[in-house]
Residue, then its C-alpha position, 0 to 999 in steps of 0.5 A: x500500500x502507498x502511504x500518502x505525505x501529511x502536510x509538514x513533509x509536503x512543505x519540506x518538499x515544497x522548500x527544497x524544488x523552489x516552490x511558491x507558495x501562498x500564504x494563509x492558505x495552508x489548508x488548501x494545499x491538496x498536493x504537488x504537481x510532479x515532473x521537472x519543475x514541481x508545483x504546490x496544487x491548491x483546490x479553487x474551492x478551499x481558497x475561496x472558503x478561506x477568504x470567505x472565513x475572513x469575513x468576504x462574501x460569496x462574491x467578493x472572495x471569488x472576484x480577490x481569488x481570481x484577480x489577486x491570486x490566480x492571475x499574480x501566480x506565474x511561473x515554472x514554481x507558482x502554484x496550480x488551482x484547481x477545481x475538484x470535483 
């Protein structure tokens, strides 16, 4: 059986391939993209719920996602959103 890596190891994974990471949205981590440059993966639907915990509404934490998040992370070590289904 494969044993999945818990949160601290994945970070120490994160450190050593030079990965962005967001701060704050620790609980949203869902894993790391694998192959030559590695990526910290995000689910779209945590990092909104995280916003909205700070106090945004539904609307407001989807147009900060988008606009301040998703499009200011480029590049081979920014994270990935995505959407779970």
């Amino acid at each position: 059986m494969i044993n999945k890596i818990d949160l601290k190891e994945l970070k120490l994974l994160f450190k050593d391939n030079k990965c962005v990471l967001i701060e704050d949205f620790d609980n949203a981590i869902i894993g790391i993209k694998e192959g030559f440059h590695k990526a910290a993966v995000y689910d779209t639907y945590l990092c909104i719920n995280i916003l909205i915990e700070k106090g945004m509404n539904q609307e407001q934490a989807t147009d900060y996602f988008y606009k301040k998040v998703v499009d200011h992370h480029v590049g081979f070590y920014c994270p990935i959103f995505i959407k779970t289904i």
